[in-house]
mmCIF file of the C-alpha atoms, coordinates in Angstrom:
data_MODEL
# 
_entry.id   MODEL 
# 
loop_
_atom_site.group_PDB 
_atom_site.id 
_atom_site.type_symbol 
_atom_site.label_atom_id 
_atom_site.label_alt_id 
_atom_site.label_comp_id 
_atom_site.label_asym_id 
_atom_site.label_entity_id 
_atom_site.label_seq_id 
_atom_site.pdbx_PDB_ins_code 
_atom_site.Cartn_x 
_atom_site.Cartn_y 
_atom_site.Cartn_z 
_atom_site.occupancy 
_atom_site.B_iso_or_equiv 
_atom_site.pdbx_formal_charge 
_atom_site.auth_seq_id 
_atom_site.auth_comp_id 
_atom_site.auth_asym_id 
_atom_site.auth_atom_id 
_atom_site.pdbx_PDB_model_num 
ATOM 1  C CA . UNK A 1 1  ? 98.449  89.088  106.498 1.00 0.00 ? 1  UNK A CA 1 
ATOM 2  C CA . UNK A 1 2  ? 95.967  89.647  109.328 1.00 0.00 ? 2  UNK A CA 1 
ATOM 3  C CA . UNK A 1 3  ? 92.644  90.039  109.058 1.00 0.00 ? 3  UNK A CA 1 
ATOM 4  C CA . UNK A 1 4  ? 92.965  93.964  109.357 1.00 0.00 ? 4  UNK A CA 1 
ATOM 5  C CA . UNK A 1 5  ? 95.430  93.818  106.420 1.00 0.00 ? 5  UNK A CA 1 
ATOM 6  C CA . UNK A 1 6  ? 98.424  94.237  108.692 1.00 0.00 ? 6  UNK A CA 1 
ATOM 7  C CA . UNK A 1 7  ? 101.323 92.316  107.109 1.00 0.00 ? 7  UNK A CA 1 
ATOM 8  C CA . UNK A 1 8  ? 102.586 89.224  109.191 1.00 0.00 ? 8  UNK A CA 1 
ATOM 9  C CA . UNK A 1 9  ? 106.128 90.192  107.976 1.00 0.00 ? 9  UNK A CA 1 
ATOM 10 C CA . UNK A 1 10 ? 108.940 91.319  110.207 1.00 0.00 ? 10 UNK A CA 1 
ATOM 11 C CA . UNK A 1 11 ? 110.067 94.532  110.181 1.00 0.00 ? 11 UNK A CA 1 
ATOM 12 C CA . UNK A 1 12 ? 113.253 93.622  108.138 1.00 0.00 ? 12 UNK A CA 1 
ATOM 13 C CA . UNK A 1 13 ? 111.674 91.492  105.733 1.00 0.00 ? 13 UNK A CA 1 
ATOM 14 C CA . UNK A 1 14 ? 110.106 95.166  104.642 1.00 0.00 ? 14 UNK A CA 1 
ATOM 15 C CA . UNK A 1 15 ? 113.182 96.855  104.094 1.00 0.00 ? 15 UNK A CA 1 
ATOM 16 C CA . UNK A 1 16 ? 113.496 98.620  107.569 1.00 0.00 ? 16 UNK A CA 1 
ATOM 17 C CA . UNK A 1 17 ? 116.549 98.029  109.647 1.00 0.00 ? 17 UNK A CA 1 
ATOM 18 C CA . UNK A 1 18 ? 116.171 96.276  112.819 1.00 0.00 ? 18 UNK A CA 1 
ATOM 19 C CA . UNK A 1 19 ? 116.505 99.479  115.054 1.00 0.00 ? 19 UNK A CA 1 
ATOM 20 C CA . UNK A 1 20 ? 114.183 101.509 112.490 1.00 0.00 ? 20 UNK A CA 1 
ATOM 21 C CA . UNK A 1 21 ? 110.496 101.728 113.753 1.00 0.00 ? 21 UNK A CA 1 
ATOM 22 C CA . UNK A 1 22 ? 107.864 102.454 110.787 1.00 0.00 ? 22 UNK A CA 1 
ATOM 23 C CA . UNK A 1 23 ? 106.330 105.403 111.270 1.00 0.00 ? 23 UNK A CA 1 
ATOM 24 C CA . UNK A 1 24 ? 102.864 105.695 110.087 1.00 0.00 ? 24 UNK A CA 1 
ATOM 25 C CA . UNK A 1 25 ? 102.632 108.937 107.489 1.00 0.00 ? 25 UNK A CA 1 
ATOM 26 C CA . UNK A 1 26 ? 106.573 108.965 106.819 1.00 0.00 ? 26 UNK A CA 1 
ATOM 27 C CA . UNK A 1 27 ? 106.573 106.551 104.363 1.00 0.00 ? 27 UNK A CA 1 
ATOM 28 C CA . UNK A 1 28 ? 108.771 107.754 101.056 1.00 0.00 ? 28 UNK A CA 1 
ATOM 29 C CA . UNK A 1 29 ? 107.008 108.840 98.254  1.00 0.00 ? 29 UNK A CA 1 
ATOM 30 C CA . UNK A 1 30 ? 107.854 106.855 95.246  1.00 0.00 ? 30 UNK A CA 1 
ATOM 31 C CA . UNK A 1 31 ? 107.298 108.971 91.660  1.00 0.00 ? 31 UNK A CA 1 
ATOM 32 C CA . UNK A 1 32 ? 105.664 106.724 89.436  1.00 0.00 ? 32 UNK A CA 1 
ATOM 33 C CA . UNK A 1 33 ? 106.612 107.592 85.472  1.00 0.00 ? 33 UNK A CA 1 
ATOM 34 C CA . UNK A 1 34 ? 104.515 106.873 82.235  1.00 0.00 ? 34 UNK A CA 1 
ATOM 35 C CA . UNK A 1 35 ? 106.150 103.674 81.617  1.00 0.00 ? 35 UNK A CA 1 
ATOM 36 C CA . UNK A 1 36 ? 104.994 102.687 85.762  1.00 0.00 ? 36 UNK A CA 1 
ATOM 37 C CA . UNK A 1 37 ? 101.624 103.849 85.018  1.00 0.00 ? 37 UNK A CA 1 
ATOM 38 C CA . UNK A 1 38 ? 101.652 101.895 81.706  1.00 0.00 ? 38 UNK A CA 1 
ATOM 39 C CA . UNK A 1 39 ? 102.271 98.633  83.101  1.00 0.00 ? 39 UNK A CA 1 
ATOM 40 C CA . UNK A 1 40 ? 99.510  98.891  86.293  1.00 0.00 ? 40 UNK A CA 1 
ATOM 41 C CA . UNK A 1 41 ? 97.351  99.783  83.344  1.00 0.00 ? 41 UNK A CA 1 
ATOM 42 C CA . UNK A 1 42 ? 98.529  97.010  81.316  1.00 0.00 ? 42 UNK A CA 1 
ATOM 43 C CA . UNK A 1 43 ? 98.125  94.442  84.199  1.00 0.00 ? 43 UNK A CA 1 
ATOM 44 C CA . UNK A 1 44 ? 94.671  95.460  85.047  1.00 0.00 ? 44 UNK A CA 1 
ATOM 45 C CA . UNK A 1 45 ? 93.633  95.066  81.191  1.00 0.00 ? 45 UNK A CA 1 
ATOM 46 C CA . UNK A 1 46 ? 95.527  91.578  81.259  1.00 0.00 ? 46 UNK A CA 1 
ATOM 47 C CA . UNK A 1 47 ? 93.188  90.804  84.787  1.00 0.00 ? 47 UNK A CA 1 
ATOM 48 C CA . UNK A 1 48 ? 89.809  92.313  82.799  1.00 0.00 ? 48 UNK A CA 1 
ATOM 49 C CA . UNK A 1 49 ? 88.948  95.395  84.484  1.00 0.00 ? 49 UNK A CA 1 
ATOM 50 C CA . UNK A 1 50 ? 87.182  97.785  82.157  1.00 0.00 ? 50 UNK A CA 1 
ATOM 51 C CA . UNK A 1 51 ? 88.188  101.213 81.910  1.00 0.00 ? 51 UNK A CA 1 
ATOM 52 C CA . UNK A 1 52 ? 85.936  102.908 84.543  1.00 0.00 ? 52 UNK A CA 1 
ATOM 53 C CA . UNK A 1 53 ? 87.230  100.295 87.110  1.00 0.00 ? 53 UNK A CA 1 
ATOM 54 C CA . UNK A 1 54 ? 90.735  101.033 86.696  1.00 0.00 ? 54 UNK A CA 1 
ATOM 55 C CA . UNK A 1 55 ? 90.768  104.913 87.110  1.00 0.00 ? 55 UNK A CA 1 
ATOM 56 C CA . UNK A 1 56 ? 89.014  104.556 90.031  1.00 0.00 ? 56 UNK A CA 1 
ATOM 57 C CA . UNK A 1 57 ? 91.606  102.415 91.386  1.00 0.00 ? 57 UNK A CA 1 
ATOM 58 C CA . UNK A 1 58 ? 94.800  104.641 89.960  1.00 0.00 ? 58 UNK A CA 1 
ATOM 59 C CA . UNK A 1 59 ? 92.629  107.569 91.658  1.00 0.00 ? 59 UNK A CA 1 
ATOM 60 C CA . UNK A 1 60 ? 92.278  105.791 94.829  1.00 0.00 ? 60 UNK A CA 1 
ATOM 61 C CA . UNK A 1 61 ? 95.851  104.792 94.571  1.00 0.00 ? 61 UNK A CA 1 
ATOM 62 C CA . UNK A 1 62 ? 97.382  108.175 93.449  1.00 0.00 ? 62 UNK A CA 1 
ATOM 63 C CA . UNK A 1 63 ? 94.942  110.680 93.946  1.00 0.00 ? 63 UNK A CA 1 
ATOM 64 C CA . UNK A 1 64 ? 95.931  113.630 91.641  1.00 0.00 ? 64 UNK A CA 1 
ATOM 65 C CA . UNK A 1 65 ? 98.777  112.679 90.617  1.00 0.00 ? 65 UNK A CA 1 
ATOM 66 C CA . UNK A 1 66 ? 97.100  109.571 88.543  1.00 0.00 ? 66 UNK A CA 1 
ATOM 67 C CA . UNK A 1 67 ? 96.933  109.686 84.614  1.00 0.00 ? 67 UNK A CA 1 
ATOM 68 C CA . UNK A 1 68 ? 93.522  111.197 83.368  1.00 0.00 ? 68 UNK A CA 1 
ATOM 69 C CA . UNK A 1 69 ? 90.821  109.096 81.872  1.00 0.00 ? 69 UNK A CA 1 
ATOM 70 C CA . UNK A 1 70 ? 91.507  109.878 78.805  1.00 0.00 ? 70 UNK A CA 1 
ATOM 71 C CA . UNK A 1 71 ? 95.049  108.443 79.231  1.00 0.00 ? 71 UNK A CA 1 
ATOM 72 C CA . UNK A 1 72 ? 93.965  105.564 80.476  1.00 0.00 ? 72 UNK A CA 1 
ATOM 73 C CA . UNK A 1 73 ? 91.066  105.125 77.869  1.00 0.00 ? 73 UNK A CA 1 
ATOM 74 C CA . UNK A 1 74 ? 94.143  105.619 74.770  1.00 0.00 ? 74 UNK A CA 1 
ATOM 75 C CA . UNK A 1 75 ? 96.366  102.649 76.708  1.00 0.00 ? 75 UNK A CA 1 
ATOM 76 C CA . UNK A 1 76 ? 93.494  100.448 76.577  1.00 0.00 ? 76 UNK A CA 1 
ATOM 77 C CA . UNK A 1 77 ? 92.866  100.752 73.041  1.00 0.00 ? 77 UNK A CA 1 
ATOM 78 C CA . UNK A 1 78 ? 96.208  100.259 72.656  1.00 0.00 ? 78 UNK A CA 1 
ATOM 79 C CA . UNK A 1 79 ? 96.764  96.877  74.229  1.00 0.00 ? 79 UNK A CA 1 
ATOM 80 C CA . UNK A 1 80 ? 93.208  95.487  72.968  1.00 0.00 ? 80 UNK A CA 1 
ATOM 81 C CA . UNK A 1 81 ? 94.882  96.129  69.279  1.00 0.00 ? 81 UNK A CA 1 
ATOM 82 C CA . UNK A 1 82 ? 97.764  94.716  70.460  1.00 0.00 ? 82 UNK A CA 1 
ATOM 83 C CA . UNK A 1 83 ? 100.360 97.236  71.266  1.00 0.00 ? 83 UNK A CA 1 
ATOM 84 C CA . UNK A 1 84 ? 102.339 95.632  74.560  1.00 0.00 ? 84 UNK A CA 1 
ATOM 85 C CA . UNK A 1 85 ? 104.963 97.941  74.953  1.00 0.00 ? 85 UNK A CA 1 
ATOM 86 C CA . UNK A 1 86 ? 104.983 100.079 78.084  1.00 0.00 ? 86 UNK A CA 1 
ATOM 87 C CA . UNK A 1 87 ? 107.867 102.371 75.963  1.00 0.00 ? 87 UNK A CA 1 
ATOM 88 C CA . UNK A 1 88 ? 106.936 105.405 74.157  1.00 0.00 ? 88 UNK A CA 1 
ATOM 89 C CA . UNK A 1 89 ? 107.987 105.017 71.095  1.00 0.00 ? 89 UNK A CA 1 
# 
């Protein structure tokens, strides 16, 4: 990576074919599900960022479409008593 952030990767190593050019804006949108949500949740609790920290960062991230607070404040109780699944169950 450069130091704007730009990756250092050619286009193919990305995905795109070599006659595809990126266009910035058209990117595909991915839907994220529970279980996706679950696990960035999951890996942010494993690195030690507190609640507060991580919905910012799923709001940056995803905007509206991000799980609620109160989501994310239920997943963290879960995994600090020790619930690791990212299923519902």
């Amino acid at each position: 990576m450069d130091s704007l952030g730009h990756s250092s990767f050619p286009p193919t190593a990305l995905g795109r074919q070599d006659d595809e050019e990126a266009t910035p804006g058209t990117e595909e949108k991915m839907e994220c599900t529970r279980e996706h949500y679950r696990a960035m949740i999951f890996y942010d609790f494993k690195a030690g960022l507190n609640q507060k920290e991580y919905v910012q960062r799923l709001q940056l991230a995803f905007g509206d479409e991000s799980p609620c607070r109160a989501t994310v404040v239920r997943w963290f109780k879960e995994f600090y008593s020790g619930h690791n699944s990212l299923q519902d169950e």
